[in-house]
TORTOR-410369 format. One record per atom (N, C-alpha, C): x, y, z. Coordinates in pm, whole numbers, plus 50000, padded with zeros to 5 digits. Example, Ala and Ser with C-alpha at 12.3 -4.5 7.8 and 13.67 -1.06 7.14 Angstrom:
513194943150780
512304955050780
513204967050780
512854977550708
513674989450714
512905000350787
This chain:
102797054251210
103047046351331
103517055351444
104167067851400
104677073051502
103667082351556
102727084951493
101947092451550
100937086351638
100447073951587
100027064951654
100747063651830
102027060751828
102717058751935
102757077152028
102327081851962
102937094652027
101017098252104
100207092752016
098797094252075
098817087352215
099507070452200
099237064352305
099757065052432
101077073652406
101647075652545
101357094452573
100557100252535
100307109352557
098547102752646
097647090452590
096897088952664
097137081552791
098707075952764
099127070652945
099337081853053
099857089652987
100547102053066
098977108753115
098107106053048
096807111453101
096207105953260
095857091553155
095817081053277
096817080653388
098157081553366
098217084653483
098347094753620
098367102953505
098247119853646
096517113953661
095557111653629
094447110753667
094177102853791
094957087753766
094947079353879
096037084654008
096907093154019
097267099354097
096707112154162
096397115254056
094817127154149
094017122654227
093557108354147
092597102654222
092917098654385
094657095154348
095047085454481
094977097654585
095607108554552
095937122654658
094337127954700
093317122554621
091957126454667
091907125854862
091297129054882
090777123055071
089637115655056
090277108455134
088857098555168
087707109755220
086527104755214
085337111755268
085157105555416
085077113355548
084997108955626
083397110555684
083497097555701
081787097955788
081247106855887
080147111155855
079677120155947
078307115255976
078367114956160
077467107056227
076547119356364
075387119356343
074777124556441
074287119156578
074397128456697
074057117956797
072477130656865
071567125756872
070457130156949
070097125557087
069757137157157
068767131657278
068547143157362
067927141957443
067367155957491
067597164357567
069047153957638
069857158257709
070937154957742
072177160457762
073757154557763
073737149457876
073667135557855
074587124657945
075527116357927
076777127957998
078237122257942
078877107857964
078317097558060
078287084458061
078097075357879
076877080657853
076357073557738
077397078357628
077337091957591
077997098257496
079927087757476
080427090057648
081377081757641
081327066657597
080357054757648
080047047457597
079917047357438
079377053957384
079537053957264
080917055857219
081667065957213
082267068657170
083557057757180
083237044357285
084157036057344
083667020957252
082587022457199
082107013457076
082627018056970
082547031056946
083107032156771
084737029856802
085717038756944
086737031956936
087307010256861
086167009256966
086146991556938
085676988256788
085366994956703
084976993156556
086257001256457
087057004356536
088017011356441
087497026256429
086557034956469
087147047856436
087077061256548
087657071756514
088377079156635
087977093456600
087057094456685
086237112856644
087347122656587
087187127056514
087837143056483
089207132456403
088977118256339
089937117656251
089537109056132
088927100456180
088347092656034
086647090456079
086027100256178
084697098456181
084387111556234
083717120156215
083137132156293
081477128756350
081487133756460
079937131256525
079297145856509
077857150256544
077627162356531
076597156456699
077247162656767
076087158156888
075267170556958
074167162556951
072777179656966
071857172857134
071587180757147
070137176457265
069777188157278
068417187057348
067457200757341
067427204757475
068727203057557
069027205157693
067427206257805
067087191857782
066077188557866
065037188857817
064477197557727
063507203257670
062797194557530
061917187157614
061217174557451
060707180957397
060357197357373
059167205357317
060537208357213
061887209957233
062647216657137
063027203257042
062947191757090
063537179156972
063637178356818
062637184656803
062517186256648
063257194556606
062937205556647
063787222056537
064957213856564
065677207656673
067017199456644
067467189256602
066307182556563
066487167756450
066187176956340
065277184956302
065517190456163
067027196356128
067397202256220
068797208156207
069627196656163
069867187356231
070877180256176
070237168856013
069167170555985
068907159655947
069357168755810
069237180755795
070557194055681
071677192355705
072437185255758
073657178255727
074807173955637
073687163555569
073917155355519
074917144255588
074157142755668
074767130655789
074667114355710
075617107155752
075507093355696
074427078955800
073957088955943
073327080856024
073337090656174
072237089956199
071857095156330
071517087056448
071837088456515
071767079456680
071217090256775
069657080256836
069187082156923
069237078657056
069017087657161
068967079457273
067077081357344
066627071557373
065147079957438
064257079757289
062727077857339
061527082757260
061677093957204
061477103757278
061247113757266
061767117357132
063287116357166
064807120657022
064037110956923
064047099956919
063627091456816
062297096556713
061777095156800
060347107656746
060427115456653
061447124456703
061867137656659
062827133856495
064017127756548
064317123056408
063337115956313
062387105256350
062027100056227
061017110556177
060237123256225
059727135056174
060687141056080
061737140356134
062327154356067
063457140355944
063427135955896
063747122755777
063407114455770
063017106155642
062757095555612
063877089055563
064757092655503
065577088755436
067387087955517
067547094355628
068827091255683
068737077055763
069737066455794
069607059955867
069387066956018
068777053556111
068597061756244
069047047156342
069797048556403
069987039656517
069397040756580
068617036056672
067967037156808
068397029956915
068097037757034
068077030357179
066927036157225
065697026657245
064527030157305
064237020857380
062737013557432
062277007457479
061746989857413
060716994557337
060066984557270
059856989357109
060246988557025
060007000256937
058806993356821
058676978256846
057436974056761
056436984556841
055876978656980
055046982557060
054596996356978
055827007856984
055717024556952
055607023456852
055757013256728
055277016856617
056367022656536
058017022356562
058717027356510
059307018056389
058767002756442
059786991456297
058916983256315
058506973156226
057336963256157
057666954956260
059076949956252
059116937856368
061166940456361
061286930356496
062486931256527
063346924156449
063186911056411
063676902356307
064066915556178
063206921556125
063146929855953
062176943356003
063456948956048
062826964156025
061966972055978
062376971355871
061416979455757
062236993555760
062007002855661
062387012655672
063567019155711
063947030255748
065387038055772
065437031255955
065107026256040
065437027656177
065657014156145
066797011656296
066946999256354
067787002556468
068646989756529
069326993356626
068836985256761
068686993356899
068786980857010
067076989057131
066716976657128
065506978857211
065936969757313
065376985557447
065396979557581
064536974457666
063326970957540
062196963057594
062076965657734
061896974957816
061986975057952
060756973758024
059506970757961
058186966958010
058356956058113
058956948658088
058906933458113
059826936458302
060376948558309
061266952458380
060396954358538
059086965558473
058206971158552
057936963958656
057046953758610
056736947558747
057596938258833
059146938758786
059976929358863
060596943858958
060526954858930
061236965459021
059756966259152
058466964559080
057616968559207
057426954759320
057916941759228
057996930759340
059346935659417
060086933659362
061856939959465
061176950459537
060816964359518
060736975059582
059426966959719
058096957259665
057666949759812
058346943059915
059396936159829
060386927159901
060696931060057
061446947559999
062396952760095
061436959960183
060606964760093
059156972760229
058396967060221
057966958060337
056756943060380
055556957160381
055416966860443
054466971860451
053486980660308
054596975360222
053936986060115
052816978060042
051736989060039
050546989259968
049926997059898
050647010659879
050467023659803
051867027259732
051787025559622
053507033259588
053337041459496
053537051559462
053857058759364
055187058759255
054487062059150
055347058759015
055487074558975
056587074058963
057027090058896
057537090958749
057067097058684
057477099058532
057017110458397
057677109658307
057727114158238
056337118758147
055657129358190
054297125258071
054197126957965
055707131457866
056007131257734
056667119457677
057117111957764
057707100957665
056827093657722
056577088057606
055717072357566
055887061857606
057517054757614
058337045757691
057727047957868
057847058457878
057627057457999
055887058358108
054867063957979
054117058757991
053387042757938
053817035257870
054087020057843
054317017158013
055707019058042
056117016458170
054877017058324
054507026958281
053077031458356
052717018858424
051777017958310
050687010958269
051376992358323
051986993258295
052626978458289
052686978758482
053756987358536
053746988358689
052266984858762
051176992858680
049956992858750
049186979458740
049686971458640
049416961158626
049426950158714
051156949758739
051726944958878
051336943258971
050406958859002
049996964559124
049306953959160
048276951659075
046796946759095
047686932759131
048436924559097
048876913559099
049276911659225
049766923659285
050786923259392
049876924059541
048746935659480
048236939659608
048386950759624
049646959859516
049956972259566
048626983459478
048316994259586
048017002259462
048627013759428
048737017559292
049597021559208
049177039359200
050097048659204
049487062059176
050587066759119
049957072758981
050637081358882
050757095558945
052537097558914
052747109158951
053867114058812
052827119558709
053567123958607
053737137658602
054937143258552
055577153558566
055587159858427
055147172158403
055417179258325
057097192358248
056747193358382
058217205658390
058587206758540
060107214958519
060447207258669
060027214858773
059117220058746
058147230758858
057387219158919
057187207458873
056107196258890
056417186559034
057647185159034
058657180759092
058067180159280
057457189759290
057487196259449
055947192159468
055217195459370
053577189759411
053367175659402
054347166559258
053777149059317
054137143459424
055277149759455
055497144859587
055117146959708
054227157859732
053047163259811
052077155159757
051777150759649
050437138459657
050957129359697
051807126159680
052377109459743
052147108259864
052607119959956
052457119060079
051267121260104
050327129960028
048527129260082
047777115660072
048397109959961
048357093759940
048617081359993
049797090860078
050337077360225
050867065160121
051817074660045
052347062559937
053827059960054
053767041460045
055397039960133
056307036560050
056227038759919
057227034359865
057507040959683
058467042259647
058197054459511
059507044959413
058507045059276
059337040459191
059427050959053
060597050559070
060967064158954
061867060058809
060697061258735
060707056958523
062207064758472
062287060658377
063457067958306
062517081658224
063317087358180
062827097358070
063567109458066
063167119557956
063947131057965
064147140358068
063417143258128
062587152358241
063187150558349
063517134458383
063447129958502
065327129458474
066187123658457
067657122558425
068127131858438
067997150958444
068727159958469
068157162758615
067507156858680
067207163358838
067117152158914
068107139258867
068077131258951
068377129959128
069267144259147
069657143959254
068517154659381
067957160259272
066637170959324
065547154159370
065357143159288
064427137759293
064937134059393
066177126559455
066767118559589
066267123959690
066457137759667
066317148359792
065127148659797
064147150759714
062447152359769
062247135059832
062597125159786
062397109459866
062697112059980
063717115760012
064767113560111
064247125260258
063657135460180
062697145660308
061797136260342
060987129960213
059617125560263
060017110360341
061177105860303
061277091160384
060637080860304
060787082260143
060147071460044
061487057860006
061447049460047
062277042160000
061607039059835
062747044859734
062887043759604
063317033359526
062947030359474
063917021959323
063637027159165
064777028659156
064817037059040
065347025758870
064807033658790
065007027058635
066857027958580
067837032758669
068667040858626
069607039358799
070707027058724
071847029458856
072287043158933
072627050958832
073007063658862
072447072559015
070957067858984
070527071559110
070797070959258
070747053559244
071127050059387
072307057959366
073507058259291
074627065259318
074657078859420
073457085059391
073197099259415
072377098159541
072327087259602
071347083959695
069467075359733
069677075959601
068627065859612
068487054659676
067497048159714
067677031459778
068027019159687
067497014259584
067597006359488
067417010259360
068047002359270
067577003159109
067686985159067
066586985758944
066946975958839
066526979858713
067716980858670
067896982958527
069016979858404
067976980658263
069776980958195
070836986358211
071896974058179
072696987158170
073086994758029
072747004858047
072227018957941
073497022957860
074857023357958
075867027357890
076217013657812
076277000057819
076126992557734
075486996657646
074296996057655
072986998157526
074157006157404
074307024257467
075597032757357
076197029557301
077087019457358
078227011257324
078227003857185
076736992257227
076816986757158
076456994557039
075557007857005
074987015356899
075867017656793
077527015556816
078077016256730
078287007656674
078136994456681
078296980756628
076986986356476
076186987856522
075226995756407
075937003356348
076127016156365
076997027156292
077617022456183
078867014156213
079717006356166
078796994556033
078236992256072
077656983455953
076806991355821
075827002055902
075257010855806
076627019655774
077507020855849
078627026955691
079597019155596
078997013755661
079566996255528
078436991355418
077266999455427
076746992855341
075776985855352
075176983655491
074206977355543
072926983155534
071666978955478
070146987455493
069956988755626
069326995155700
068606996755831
067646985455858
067016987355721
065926977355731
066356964155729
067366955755718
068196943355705
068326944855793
068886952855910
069356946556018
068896943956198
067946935256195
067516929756294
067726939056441
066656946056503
066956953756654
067326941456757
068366947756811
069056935256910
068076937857039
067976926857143
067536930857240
068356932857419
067996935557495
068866938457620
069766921957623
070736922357698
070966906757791
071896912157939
072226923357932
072526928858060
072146931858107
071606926958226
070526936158351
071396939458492
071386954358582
071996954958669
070996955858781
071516952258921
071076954559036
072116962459132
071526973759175
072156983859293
071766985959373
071876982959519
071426991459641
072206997259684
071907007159759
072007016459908
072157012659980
072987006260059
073057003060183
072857013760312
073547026560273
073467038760363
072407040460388
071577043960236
070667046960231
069587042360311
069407025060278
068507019760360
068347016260549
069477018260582
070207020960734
069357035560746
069447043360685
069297052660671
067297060060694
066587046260638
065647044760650
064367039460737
066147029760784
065157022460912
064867002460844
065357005460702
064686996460595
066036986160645
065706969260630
066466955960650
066146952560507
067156951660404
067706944560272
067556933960256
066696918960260
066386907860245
068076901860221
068566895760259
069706890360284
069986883360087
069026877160075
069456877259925
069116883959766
068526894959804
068676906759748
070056912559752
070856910959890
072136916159859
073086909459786
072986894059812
073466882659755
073726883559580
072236888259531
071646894059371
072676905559303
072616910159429
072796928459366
074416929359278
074186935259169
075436937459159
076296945659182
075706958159251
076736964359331
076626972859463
076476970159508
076396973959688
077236986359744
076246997459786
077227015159817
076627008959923
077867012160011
077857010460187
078487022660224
């Protein structure tokens, strides 16, 4: 009996330094990637102001690994392959382009997205049931196109030529194209593609615009276009194009108008995702949300500036007015 008794508390004494090892273990802290092609510290903050709102706090119970190919969509990959050697618990995109790039370089990590339409691109079966490693929030922004080229007629009665400026690597933004030109025909306007390659490109569409006798210029989101937003103001602003842009930020920088999401929302919300795929959630379970915030910005300077009169309830609309 006594040996008996001397077995069993020699197997407690086991059990319990074991379950105290176990307890002094560390938790494993999540490690989350963020992609896109280029640092825009708005979004990045946005995000980082969603995972606050989900409970967790970079550099203590969540680490991010954040990459972009500093402008460059030709480098996306060698930097989604890089991180996708990780061993990351979920990667977040911002843009086509990044998205692209990650679902090349894994099949198997989760991927948040913030894109456009992502049935359309072919990235998830349908929005309801995913399918596969992606999900997350589409900014369906097609539907956007031809309400920026009616606003951008509104304010210029004379326009009948406008030029569209964009991205000729992201896809989103040729979708966007196509959809504007659509408009056109609806509107009366006609439509001229002025897609940009590299930012050497920058100085000749806007020399066609003007050989084009375009009066009015609407400028797409994309990689290309977001680091020279203030180069793009300045080539409008020589030629005298009243603009509306995909991206508040602009008018900020001088542009005439924008309508668009709002984008730093979109980030925000990306962690509401995060948070569920590290709980346990499939990708493919969880339904891509769609926009419900839309913003309006004008220029007031700007358009004084132009010579241009603001339809009195366009200003009424807008949600935020630089005077």
């Amino acid at each position: 009996m006594g040996k008996i008794l001397k077995f069993l508390l020699v197997i407690g004494a086991l059990l319990v330094c074991a379950a105290v090892a176990n307890a002094q273990q560390p938790k494993k802290v999540p490690r989350i990637g963020f992609l896109s092609a280029a640092l825009v510290e708005p979004f990045r903050e946005a995000f980082r102001r969603g995972l606050r709102e989900q409970g967790y706090a970079e550099g203590q119970n969540l680490a991010i690994e954040w990459r972009h190919s500093e402008g460059r969509v030709e480098r996306l990959l060698a930097v989604a392959t890089e991180l996708s050697r990780l061993k990351l618990d979920v990667i977040v995109t911002g843009g086509t382009p990044a998205l692209l790039a990650a679902k090349d370089a894994t099949r198997t990590i989760p991927i948040v997205l913030c894109i456009g339409d992502p049935v359309r691109e072919g990235f998830v079966a349908s929005l309801a049931r995913p399918g596969g490693n992606i999900t997350g929030l589409a900014s369906i922004s097609l539907d956007l196109a031809g309400k920026r080229l009616e606003l951008l007629k509104e304010t210029v009665p004379r326009l009948t030529r406008a030029g569209v400026l964009w991205d000729a690597a992201d896809q989103g933004a040729a979708a966007n194209f196509k959809e504007t030109e659509a408009a056109g025909r609806t509107l009366g306007v006609r439509v001229q593609s002025l897609e940009v390659r590299s930012p050497e490109d920058f100085e000749s569409v806007f020399k066609a615009a003007t050989a084009e006798r375009a009066a009015g210029l609407i400028v797409l989101q994309g990689a290309l276009i977001r680091p020279h937003r203030t180069r793009i103001v300045e080539l409008a602003t020589k030629g005298r194009l009243p603009t509306m842009f995909a991206d508040g930020r602009h008018v900020e920088s001088g542009g005439l108008m924008s309508y668009a999401l709002n984008y730093a929302d979109l980030f925000r919300r990306a962690a509401y995702f995060v948070d569920r795929i590290l709980k346990g959630a499939k990708p493919a379970d969880l339904p891509v949300e769609q926009p419900t915030t839309f913003e309006r910005v004008i220029n007031l300077k700007t358009a004084k500036a132009l010579g241009l009169k603001i339809p009195a309830h366009l200003l009424m609309e807008a949600d935020k007015v630089i005077e």
